[in-house]
N, C-alpha and C positions, 0 to 999 in steps of 0.2 A: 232801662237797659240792664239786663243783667249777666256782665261777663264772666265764664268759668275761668279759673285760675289757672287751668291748662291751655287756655285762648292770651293768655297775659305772659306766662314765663314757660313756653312750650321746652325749654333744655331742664325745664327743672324733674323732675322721675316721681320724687317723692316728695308732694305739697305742703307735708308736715315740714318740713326743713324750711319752708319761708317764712315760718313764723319765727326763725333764729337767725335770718340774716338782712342785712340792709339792703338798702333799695341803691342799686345802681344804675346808672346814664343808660346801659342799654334796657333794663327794666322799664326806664322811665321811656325810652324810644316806642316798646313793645304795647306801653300801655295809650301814647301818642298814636303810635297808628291801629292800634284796636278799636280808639273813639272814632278816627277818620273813618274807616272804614265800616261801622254803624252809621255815622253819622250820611254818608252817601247811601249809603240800605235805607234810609229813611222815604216815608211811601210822601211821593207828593201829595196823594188823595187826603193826606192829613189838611189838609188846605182845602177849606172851602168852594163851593165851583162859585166862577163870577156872577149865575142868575139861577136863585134860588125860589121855589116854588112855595105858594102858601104855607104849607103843612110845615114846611123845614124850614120857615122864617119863624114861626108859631114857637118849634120844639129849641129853636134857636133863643129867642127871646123871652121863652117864657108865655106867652102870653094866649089869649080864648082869640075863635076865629073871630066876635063881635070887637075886640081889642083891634085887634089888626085891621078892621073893618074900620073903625073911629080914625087910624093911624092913613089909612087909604085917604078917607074923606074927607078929613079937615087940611091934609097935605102937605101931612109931617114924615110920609114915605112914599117915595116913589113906585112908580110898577109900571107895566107893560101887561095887557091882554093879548097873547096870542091863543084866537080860539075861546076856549070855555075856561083857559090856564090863564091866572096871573102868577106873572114873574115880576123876582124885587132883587136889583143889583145889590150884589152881596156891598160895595163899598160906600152904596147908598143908607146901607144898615150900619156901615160904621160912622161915617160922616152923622146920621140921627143921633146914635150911641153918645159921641160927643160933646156935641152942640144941646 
């Protein structure tokens, strides 16, 4: 996050002058709800979706498709085939991560 100093003290004209004065309650309000209001802009998509596909468990983990193959079979991760696609619950991949 990187807030301009005119998004922080908008009554202030000339930005050079805050480096000569103290931080005041409403400063301190300005800068309270500057975070809030990033903090709601925040994208949900940053959050992994709940069923994740081979390729994005792989780039997720690190790991070769024979890796994830060994991790299928021995049935140390879960999955779902729909079609030609395996899916692997993103919370299945935490729970492993874990444990």
């Amino acid at each position: 996050m990187n807030l301009h100093p005119k998004t922080l003290f908008p009554e202030t004209e000339n930005l050079e002058l805050l480096n000569h004065q103290l931080v005041t309650k409403r400063d301190l309000l300005n800068v309270v709800n500057a975070l809030l209001t990033e903090l709601k802009n925040v994208k949900k998509e940053d959050k992994p979706a709940q069923w994740l596909k081979s390729s994005e468990v792989r780039k997720l983990l690190r790991i070769s498709p024979g890796t994830l193959q060994n991790l299928r079979i021995n049935g140390t991760l879960n999955f779902k085939r729909v079609g030609g696609i395996i899916y692997y619950k993103y919370e299945d991949i935490q729970n492993m991560l874990e444990n």
